[in-house]
OpenMM code with the backbone's topology and positions (N, CA, C; nanometers):
from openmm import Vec3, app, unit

residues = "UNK UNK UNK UNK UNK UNK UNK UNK UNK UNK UNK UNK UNK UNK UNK UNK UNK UNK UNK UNK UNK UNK UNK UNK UNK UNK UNK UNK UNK UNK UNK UNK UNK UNK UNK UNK UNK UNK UNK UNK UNK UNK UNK UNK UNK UNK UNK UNK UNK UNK UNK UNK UNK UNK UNK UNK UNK UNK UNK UNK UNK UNK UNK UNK UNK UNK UNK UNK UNK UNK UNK UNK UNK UNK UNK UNK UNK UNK UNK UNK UNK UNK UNK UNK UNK UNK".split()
positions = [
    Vec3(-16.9511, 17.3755, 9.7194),
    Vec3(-16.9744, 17.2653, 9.6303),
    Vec3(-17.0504, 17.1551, 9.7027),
    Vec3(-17.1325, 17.0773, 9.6241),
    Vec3(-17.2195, 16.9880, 9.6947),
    Vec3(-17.1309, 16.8583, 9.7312),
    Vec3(-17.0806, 16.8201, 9.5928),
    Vec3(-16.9686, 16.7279, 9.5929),
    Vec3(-16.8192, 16.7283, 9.6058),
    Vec3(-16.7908, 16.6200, 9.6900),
    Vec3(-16.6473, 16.6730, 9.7162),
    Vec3(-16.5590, 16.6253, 9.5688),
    Vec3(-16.4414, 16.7223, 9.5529),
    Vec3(-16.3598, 16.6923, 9.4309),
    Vec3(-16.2771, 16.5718, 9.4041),
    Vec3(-16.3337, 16.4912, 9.5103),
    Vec3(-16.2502, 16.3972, 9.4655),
    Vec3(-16.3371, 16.2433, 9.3863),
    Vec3(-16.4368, 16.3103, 9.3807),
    Vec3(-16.5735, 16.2125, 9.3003),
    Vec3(-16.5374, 16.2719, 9.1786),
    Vec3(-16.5173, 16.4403, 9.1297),
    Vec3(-16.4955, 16.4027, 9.0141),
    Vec3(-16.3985, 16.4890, 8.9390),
    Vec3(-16.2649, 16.5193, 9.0055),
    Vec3(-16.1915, 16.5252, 8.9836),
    Vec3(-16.0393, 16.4470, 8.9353),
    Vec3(-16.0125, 16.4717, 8.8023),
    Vec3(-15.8941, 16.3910, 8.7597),
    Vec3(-15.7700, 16.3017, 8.8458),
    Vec3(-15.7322, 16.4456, 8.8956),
    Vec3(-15.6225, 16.4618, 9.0186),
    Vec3(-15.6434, 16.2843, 9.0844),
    Vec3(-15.7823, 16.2464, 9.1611),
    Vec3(-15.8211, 16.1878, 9.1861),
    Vec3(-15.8215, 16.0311, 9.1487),
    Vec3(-15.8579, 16.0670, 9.0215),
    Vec3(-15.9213, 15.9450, 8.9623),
    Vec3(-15.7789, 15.8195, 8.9676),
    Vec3(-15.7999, 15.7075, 8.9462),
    Vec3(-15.7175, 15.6197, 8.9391),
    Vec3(-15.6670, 15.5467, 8.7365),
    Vec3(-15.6192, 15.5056, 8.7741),
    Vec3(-15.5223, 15.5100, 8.6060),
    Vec3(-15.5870, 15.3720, 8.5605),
    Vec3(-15.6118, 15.3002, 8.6115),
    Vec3(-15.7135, 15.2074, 8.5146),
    Vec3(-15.8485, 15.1956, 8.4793),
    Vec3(-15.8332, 15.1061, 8.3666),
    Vec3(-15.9779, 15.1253, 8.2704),
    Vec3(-16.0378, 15.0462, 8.3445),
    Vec3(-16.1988, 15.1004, 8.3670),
    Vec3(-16.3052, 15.0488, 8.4819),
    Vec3(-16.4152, 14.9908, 8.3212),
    Vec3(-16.3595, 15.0035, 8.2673),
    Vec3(-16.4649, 14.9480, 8.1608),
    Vec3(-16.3778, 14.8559, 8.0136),
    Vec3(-16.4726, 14.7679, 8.0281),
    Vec3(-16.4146, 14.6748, 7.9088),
    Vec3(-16.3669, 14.6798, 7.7619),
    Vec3(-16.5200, 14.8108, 7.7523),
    Vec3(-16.5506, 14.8637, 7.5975),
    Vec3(-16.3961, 14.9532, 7.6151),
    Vec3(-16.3169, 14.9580, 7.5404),
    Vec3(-16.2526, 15.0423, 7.5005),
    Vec3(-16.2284, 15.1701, 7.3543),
    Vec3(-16.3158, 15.1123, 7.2994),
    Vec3(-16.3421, 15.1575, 7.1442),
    Vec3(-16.4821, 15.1159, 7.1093),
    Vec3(-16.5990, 15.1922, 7.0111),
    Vec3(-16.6548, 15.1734, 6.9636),
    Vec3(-16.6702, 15.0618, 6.8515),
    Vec3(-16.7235, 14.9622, 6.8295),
    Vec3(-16.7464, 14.8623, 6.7505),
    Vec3(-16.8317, 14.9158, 6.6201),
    Vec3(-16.8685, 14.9891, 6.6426),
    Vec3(-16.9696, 15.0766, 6.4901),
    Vec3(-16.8435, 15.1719, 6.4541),
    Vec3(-16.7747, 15.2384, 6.5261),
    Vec3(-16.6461, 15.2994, 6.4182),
    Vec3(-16.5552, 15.2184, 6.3493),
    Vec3(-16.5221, 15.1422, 6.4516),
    Vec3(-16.4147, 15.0312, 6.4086),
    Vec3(-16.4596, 14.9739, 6.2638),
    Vec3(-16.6047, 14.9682, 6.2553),
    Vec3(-16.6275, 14.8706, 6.1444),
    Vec3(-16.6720, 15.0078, 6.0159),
    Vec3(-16.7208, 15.0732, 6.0912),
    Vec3(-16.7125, 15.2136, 5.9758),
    Vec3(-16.5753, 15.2215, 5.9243),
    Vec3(-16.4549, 15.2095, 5.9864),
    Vec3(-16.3656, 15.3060, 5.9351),
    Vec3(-16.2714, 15.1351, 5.8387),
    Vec3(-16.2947, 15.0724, 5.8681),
    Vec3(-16.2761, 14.9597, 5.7494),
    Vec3(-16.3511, 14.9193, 5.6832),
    Vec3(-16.4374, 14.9560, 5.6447),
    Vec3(-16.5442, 14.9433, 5.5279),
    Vec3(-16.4733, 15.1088, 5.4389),
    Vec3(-16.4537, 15.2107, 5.5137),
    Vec3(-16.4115, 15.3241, 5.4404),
    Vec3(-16.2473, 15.2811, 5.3679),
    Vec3(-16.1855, 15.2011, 5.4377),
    Vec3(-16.0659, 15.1528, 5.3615),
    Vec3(-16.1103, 15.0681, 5.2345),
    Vec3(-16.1891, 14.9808, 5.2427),
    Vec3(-16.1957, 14.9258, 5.1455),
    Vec3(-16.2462, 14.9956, 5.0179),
    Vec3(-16.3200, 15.0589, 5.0389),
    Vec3(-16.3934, 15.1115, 4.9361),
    Vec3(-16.3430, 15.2938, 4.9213),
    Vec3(-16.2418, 15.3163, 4.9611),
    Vec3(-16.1444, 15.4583, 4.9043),
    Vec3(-16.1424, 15.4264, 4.7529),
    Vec3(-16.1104, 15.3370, 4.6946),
    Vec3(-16.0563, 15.3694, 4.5627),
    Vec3(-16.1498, 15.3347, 4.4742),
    Vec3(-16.2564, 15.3947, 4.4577),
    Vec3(-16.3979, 15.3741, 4.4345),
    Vec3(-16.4191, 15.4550, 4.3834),
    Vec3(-16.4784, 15.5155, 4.2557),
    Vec3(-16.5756, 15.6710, 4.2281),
    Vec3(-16.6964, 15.7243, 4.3708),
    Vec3(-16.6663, 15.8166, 4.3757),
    Vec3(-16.7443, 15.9013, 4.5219),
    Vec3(-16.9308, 15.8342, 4.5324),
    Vec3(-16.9697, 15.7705, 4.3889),
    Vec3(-17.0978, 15.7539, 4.3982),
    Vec3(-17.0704, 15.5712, 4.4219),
    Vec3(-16.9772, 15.4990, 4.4042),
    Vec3(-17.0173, 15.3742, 4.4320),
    Vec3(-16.9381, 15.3399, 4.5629),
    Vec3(-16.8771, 15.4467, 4.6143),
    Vec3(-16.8042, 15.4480, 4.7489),
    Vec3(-16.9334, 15.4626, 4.8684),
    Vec3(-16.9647, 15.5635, 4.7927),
    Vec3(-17.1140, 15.6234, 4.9067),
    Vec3(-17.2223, 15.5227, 4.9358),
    Vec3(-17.2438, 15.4605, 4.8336),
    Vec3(-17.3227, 15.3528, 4.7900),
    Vec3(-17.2679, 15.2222, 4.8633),
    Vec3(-17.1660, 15.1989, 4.8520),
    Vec3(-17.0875, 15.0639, 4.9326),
    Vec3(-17.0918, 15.0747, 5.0980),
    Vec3(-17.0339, 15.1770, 5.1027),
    Vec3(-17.0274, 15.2019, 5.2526),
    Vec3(-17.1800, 15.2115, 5.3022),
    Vec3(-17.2509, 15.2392, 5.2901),
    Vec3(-17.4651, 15.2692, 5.3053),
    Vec3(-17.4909, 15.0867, 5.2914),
    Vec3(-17.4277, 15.0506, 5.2057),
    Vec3(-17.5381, 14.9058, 5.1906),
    Vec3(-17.4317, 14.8091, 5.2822),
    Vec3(-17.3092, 14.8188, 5.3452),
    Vec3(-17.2785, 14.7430, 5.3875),
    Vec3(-17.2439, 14.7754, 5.5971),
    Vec3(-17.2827, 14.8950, 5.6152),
    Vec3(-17.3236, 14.9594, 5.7247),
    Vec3(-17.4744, 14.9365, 5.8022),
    Vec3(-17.5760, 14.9317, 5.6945),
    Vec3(-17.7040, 14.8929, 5.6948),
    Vec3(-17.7337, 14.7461, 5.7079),
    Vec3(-17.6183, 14.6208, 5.6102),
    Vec3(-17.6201, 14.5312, 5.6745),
    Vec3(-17.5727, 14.4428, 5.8183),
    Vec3(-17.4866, 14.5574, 5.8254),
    Vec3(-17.4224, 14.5155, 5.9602),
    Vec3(-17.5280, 14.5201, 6.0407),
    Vec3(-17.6011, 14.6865, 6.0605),
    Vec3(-17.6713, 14.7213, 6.1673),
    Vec3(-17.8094, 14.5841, 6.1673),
    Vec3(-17.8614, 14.5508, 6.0516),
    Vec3(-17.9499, 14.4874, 6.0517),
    Vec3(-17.9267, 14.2986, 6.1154),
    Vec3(-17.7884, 14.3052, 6.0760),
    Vec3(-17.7461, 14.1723, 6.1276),
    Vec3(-17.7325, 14.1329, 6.3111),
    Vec3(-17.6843, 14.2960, 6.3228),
    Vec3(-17.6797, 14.3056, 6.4606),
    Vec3(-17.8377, 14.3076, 6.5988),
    Vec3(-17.9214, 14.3640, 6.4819),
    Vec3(-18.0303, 14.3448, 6.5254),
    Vec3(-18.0879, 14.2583, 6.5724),
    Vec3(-18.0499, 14.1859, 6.4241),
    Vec3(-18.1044, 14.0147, 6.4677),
    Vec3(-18.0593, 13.9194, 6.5662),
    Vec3(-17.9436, 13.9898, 6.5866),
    Vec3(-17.8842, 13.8800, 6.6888),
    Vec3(-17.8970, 13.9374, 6.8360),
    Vec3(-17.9167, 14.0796, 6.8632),
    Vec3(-17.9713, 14.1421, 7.0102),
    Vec3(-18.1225, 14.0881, 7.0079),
    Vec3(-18.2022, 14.0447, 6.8751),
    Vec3(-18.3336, 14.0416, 6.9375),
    Vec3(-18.3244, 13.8253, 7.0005),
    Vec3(-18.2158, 13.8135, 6.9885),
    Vec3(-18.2503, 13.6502, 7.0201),
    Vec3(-18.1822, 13.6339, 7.1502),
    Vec3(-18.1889, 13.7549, 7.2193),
    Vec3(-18.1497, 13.7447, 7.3231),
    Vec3(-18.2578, 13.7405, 7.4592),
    Vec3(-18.2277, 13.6364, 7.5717),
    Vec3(-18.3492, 13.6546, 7.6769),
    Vec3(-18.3425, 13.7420, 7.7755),
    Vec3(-18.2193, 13.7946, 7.7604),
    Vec3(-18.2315, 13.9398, 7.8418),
    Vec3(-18.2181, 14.0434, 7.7609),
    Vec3(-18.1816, 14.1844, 7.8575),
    Vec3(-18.2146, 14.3216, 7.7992),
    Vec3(-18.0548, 14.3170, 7.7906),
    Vec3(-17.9720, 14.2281, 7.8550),
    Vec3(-17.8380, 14.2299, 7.7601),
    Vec3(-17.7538, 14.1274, 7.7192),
    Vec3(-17.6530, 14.0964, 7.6610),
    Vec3(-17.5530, 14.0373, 7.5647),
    Vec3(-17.5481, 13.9149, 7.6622),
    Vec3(-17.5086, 13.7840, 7.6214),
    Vec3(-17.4619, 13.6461, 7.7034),
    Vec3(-17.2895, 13.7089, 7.7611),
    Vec3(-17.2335, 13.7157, 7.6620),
    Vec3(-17.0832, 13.7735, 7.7811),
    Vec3(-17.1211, 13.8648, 7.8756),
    Vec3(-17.1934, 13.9529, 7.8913),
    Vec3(-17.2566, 14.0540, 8.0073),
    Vec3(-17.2653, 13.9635, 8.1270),
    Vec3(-17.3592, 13.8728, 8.0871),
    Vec3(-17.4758, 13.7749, 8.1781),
    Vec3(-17.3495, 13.6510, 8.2315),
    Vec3(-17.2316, 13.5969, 8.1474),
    Vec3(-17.1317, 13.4952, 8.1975),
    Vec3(-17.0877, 13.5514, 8.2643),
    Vec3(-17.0128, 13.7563, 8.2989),
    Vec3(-16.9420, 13.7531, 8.3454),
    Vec3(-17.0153, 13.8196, 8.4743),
    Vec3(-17.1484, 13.8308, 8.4822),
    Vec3(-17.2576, 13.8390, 8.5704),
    Vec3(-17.2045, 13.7833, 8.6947),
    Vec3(-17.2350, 13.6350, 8.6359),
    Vec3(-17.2625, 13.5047, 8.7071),
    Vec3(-17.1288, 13.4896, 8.7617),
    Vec3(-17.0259, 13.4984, 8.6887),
    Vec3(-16.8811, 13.4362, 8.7617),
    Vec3(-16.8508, 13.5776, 8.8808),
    Vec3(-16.8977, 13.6656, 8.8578),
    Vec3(-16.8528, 13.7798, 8.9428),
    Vec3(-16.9424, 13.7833, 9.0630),
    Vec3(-17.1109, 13.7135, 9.0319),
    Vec3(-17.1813, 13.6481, 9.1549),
    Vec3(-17.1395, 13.5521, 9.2515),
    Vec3(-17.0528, 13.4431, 9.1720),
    Vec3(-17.0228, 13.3375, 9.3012),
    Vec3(-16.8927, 13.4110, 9.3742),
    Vec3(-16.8417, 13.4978, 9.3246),
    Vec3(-16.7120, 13.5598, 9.4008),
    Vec3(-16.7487, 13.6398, 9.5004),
    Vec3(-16.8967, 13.6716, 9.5201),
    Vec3(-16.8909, 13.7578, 9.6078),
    Vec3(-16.9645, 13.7129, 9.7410),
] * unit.nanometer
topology = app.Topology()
chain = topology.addChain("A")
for resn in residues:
    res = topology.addResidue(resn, chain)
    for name in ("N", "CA", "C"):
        topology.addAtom(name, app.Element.getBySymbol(name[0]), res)
């Protein structure tokens, strides 16, 4: 083996989350838009969930494009505070 097993083996690995994201933010908001609109006929359910998925994505757009970097301001705050610590 090139790599030793302990790069990527379980056994190994340590028990905390190395990342912030814990869940997807596009399911999360998929799967409550699908609550709301269950008790709906199948054509204005389909229809609800499409026009209010599409506005999200488009809202979200707008607000990644007013950004001056290639990522998010909480990214970039916790950038900076994790810069002077080091």
């Amino acid at each position: 083996m090139k790599k030793s097993p302990k790069i990527w083996t379980r056994a190994f690995l340590g028990t905390t989350c190395k990342s912030d994201i814990i869940d997807n933010n596009l399911c999360e908001a998929f799967n409550s838009i699908i609550v709301e609109a269950r008790f709906k006929s199948i054509i204005k359910m389909l229809e609800g969930i499409r026009t209010k998925m599409m506005t999200r994505i488009v809202q979200k757009k707008k607000l990644c494009n007013g950004w001056k970097q290639n990522y998010g301001p909480l990214v970039k705050a916790k950038f900076d505070a994790n810069k002077k610590d080091c």
